[in-house]
N, C-alpha and C positions, 0 to 999 in steps of 0.2 A: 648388279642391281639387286638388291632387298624389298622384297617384296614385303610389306607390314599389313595386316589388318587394319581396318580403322580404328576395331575396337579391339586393342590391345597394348599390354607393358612390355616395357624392353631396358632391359636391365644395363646397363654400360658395367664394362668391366678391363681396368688396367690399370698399370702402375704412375703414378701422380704423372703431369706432361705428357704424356701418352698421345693425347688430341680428343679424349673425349669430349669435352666442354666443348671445344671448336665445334667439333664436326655435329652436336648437337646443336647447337646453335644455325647451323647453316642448314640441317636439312629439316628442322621441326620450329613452330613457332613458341614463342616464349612461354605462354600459359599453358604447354604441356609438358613442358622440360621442369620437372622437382629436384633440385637439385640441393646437395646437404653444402654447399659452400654458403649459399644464398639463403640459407636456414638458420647457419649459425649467423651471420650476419644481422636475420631478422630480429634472433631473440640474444642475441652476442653483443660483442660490443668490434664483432667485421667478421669475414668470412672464413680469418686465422684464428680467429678465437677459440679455441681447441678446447676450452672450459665449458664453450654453450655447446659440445659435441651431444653430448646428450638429449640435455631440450631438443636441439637441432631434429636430432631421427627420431624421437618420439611426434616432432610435429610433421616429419617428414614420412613417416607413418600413417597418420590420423590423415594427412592429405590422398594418399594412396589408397586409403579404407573409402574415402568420400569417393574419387573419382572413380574408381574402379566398379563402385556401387552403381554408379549411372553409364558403364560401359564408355569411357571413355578414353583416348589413348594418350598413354602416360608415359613419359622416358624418366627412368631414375638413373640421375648425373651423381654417381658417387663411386669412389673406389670400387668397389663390389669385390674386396678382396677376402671377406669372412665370409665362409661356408653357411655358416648360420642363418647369417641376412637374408643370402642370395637365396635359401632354399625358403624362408620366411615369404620371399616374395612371390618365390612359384608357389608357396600354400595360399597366398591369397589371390593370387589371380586367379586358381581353381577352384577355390569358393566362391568367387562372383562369375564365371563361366567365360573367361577372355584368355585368348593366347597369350602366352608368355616364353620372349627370346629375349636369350643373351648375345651382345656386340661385346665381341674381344677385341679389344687394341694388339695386337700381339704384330703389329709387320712393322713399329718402331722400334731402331736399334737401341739401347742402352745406354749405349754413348750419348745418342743423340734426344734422349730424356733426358739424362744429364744437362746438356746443354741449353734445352729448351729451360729447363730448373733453372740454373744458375744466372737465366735472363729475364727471370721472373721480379718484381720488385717485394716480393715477399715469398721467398723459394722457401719449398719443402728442405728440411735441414740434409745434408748429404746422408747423413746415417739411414735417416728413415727411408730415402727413398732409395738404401743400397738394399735394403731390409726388404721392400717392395721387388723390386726387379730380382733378388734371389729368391723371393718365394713364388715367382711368376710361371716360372716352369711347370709346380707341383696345382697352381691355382687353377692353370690351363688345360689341364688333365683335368680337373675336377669338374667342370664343367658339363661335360659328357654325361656325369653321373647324376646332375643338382636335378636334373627333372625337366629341362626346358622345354619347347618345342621345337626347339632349334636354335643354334648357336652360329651365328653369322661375324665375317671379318665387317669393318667399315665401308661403305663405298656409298653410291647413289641410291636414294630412298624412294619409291613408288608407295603410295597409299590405297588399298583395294578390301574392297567387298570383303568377308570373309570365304565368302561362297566361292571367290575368286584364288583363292592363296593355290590350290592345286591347279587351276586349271590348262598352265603352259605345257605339264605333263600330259593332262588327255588331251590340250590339244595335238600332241604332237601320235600320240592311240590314235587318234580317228583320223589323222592325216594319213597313217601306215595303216589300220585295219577297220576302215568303216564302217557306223552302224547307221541304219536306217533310226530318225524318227520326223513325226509329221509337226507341222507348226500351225499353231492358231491365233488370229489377234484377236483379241476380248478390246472389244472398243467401251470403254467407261464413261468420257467424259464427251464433253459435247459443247462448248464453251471455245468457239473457235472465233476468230476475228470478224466482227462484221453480222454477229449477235444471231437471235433465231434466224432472217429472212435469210442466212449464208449455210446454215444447215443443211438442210438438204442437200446442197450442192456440193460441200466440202464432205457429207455422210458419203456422199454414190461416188467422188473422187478417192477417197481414201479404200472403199473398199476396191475399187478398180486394179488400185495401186496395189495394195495385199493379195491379190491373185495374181496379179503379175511377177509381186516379189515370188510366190511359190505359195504363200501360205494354203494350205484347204480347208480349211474351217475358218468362222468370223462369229463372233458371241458378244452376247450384252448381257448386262445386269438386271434382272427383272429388281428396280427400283422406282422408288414414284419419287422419293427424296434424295439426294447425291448422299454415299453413305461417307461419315467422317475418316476413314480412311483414305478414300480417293479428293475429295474435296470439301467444299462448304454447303450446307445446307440449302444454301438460294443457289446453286448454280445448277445449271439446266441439266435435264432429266429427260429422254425420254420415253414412251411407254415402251415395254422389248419387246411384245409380239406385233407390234405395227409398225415398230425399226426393221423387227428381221422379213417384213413381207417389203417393206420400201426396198432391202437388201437382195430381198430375191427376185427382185426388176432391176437391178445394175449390174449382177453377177450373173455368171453363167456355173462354174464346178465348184464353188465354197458350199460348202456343208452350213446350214446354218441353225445357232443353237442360243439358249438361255444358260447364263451360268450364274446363278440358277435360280429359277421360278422357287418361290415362295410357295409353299402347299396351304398358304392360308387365306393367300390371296383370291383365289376362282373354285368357282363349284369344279369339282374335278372333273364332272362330264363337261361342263362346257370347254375346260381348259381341253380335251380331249378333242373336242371339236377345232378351236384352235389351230391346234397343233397339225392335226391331220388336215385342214385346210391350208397353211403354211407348206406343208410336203407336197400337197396338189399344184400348187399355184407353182412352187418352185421348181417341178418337176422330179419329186423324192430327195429332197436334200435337208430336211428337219429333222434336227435330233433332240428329245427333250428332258434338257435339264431340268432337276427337281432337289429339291431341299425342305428342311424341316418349318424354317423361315428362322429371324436372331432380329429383325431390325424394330424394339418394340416403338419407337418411336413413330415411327415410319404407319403402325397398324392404329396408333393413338391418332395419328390426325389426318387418315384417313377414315375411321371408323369399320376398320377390321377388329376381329376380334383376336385378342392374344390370348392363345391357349397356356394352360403349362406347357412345360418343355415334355413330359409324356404325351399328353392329348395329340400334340402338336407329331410328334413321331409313330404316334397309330393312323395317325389321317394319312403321314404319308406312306405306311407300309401300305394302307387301305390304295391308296392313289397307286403304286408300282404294281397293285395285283389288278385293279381295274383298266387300268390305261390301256393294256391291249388288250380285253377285253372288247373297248370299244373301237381297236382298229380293226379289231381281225372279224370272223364272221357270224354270222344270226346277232340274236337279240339278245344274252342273254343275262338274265338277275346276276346282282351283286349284293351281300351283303356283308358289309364288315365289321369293326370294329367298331369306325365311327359314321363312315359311308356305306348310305343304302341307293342302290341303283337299279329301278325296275326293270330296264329294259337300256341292254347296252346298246345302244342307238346311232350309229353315226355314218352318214353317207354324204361325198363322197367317201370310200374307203381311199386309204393314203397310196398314194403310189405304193413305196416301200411295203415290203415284204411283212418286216418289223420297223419301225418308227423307234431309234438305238434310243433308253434310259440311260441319261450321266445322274447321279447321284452325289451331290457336292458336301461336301463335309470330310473328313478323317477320322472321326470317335472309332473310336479301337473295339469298345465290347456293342454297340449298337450299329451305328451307321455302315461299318464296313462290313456288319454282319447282312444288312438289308440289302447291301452292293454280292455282296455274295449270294443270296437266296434268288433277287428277284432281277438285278440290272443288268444293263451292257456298258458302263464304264461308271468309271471312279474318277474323282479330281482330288487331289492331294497337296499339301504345299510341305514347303520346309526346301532344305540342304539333302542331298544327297542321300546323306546318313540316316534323316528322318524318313526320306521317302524309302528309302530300305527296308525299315522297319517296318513302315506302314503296310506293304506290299507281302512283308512275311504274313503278317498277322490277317490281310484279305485271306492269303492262300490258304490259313489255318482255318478259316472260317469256310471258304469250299469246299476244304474237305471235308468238314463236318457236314453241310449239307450237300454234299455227293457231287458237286461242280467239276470240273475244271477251270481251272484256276487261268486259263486261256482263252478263254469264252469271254473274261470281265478288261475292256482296254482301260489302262492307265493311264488317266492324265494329269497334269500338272499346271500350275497356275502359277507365274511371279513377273516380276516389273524386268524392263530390262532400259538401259539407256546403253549405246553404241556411241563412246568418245574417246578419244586419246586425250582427252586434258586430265591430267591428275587430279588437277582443282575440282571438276566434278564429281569424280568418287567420293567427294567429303560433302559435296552441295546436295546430292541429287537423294529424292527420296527412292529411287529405282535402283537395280544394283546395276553401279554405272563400268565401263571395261571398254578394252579394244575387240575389237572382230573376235581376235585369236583366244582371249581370255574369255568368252563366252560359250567361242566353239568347244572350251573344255569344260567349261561350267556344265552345258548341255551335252556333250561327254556323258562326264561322270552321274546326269540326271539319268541317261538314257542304262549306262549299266545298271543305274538301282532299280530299273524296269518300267519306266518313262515312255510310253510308245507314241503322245501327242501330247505338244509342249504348249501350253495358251499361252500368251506374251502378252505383257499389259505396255506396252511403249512410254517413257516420260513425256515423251511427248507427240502426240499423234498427225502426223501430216505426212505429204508422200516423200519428202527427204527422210524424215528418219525411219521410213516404213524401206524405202532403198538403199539407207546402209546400214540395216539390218539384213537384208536381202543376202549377203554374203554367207550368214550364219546360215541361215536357212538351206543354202544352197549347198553348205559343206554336207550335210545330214541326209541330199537327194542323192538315191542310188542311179 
C-alpha cells in the first residue's frame, strides 16, 4: 500500500508501456493526473505529435508551477527518464513546501513492454523503446540519488494527512514501548440537531460520554461569535464560563478549562472571581486559560476595546502576575503595567492549591517567554516537527529565567476525525485516519514533548467521542 500525502507530487517513472498511464488512471482522478501525452495533444496536432514535445512540458510545467502553489496533489504521467526533469520537479515541489515521490515501474519484464508496445495502435518505434529499457538499469540507480522523499514500486494508493505519512511506525513504538499522555476534548461548536432547546441536553451527554471515553479535561472557546475557522458567524455560541459551570454539574473528574479566555474581554479581577468560583462549585477542577485575544471582529461588535498587539500583551503579563494574587492569601495591591488593583480580594478562596495558568499561543520571542516566567502550561499546534521546536525554544526561555523547564505542561490542540474511508481524508477539514494512524500521529506528538493532547472532533456526538476512545486508551498506563 502507498501511502501519499494529500498535498503532494509524484513523479511516474518508466520505460514507454511500462503501465504508468494505467495504474494512474485507476488509483487518482483525472484532474490531478498531468500528463505530457495529453499536453501535446492539447497544443499538437495528438498525443504522437513529437513536434509539440516542447510546448507540450513547457505547458506541463506552468500547470505544476499553479497546482503545486495551491498545495495540491499532482501526479506527472511522463517518462521521467531525464535526470534533469525529474530533479526540476523535486526543486519545485521544495519550493512550494509538498512531498515529492517517485513510482518506478521497474517489475515489468521487457519483453512484455514489448509486447504491450507492439498492441498499441500507435507504438513507440522498437528502436526508441530498445533505447528506453537499456537505459533503465542506470535510470533506476539514479533515483536514490534525485532527492526524493521516497521512491515507491506501483500498488494500491491510500491518501492521508500529511501528519499521518509516519504514523504506522509509531504506531507500532507505542505498541512495544509505551508513553503516557492525557486527552482533552475542546468542545467548539454547538449547533447540534434540534437547535438551542437540544443544547443543553446533547452539551451534559457528550461531556458524559468524554469521561467515559477516558478523556480528563473538557475546554471551550472563550468566544461570543463562532470564529471562521471552526464555522460561520451566525452559528451558535456559547458564553465559556457559564458552559464550563453547566459542565461542572454533569461531570465528576474532568478538569475544566477555557482555551483560551481573551484578556480583553473581563476586568481581570472579576475574571479572577470567575474562575475561583468555577473551582469551588466544581470541587477544584478549573484551570484558567488566557491569551492575548486576535478575534478584532468579535471586540468591534461587541464594544470591547482592541488594544494594539503590545497593550494587549502587557495586560496579560499584568493578568499572570495578578491572578494568583488573588487566589492565594490577604489583600494585597497590584500595580502594573496596565492593571491597577487595590486590594487583592477574593473569597471564596479556590479549592486548589494553585488554580494551573494555560497560556495559548506559540510566539517564539514573547508568549513562550511569558509561559516560561509566569504559567503552568503551554498550548501549541503544528506537526510534530514544529512542536519540537517550539518546546526547545520554551526550555531556552526557562532557563534564562531560572525555571524548570518541567514545572510548564505542554499541550497541544488539533482536529481529529477517526474513519477508515479514504474518501474522508480528502473531504474532511480534521485530519482524518484509522485508530492505528492516529495512535502514531499522537506517538510522535507525545516524543516532541506533548504531555495533554486537546482534540477538537469533526464531529461531536457520543459515536465519534467512542471511536476515538481507542486512541485515548492506547496512551493510558
Amino acid at each position: 500500500m502507498l501511502r501519499l500525502a494529500r498535498s503532494c507530487l509524484v513523479v511516474l517513472v518508466g520505460p514507454s508501456a511500462s503501465g504508468k498511464s494505467t495504474w494512474a488512471e485507476e488509483w487518482f482522478p483525472a484532474e490531478q493526473v498531468v500528463s505530457a501525452d495529453r499536453l501535446r495533444a492539447l497544443v499538437g496536432e495528438g498525443e504522437h505529435d513529437q513536434r509539440a514535445g516542447t510546448d507540450a512540458f513547457a505547458v506541463l510545467d506552468l500547470v505544476l508551477e499553479r497546482r503545486l502553489r495551491r498545495g495540491l496533489l499532482t501526479v506527472v504521467d511522463t517518462l521521467g527518464l531525464e535526470r534533469e526533469r525529474r530533479r526540476s520537479y523535486v526543486a519545485l515541489a521544495r519550493r512550494h513546501g509538498v512531498p515529492v515521490v517517485a513510482v518506478a515501474f521497474d517489475d515489468v519484464p521487457a519483453a512484455e513492454c514489448r509486447a504491450r508496445n507492439a498492441q498499441r495502435a500507435r507504438p513507440v518505434p522498437p528502436k526508441v523503446l530498445a533505447g528506453q529499457l537499456g537505459r533503465w538499469a542506470a535510470v533506476r540507480e539514479e533515483l536514490a540519488d534525485d532527492g526524493f522523499d521516497a521512491v515507491h514500486s506501483p500498488g494500491p494508493v491510500r491518501i492521508v494527512h500529511p501528519e499521518l505519512l509516519p504514523a504506522p511506525a509509531a504506531a507500532i513504538r507505542q505498541q512495544e514501548d509505551p508513553m503516557a499522555l492525557s486527552f482533552g476534548l475542546q468542545i467548539a461548536t454547538f449547533d447540534w440537531p434540534g437547535g438551542p432547546v437540544e443544547i443543553g441536553a446533547r452539551l451534559a451527554s457528550v461531556a458524559r460520554a468524554a469521561e467515559d471515553a477516558g478523556f480528563t479535561s473538557l475546554w471551550v472557546m472563550d468566544h461570543f461569535i463562532q470564529i471562521p475557522q471552526v464555522g460561520r458567524h451566525w452559528d451558535n455560541m456559547l458564553d465559556s464560563w457559564t458552559t464550563l459551570g453547566f459542565l461542572a454539574g454533569h461531570t465528576s473528574r474532568a478538569t475544566l478549562g477555557t482555551l483560551v479566555t481573551g484578556i480583553t474581554y473581563r476586568n481581570v479581577g472579576h475574571l479572577a472571581k470567575i474562575v475561583a468560583t468555577l473551582d469551588v462549585l466544581s470541587g477544584g477542577r478549573a484551570v484558567c486559560g488566557i491569551g492575548a485575544g486576535w478575534f478584532e471582529r468579535e471586540h468591534k461588535a461587541y464594544g470591547f476595546d482592541f488594544p494594539p498587539r503590545r497593550r494587549r500583551f502587557e495586560m496579560l503579563e499584568d493578568a499572570l502576575q495578578v491572578l494568583p494574587l488573588m487566589w492565594g492569601p490577604g489583600a494585597p495591591p497590584f500595580e502594573g503595567k496596565v492593571v491597577t488593583v487595590s486590594e487583592a480580594l477574593c473569597y471564596p478562596r479556590p479549592v486548589q492549591e494553585r488554580i494551573p495558568i494555560l497560556v495559548g499561543g506559540s510566539g517564539e520571542r514573547r508568549t513562550l517567554r511569558l509561559v516560561a516566567q509566569y504559567a503552568d502550561a503551554c498550548n501549541l499546534f503544528g506537526d510534530a516537527a514544529t512542536v519540537r521546536h517550539k518546546v526547545e525554544v520554551l526550555r531556552a526561555h526557562c532557563a534564562d529565567v531560572g525555571r524548570d523547564p518541567a514545572a510548564v505542561e505542554v499541550t497541544h490542540l488539533a482536529s481529529a476525525l477517526v474513519s477508515d474511508d479514504a474518501g474522508a481524508a480528502l473531504q474532511a477539514r480534521a485530519v482524518a485516519g484509522t485508530v492505528e494512524e492516529h495512535i502514531g500521529r499522537y506517538r510522535e506528538l507525545a516524543e516532541a514533548g506533548v504531555q495533554t493532547e486537546m482534540v477538537r472532533l469533526d464531529t461531536l456526538d457520543e459515536e465519534s467521542i467512542a471511536g476515538f476512545a481507542p486512541v485515548v486508551a492506547a496512551f493510558q498506563s
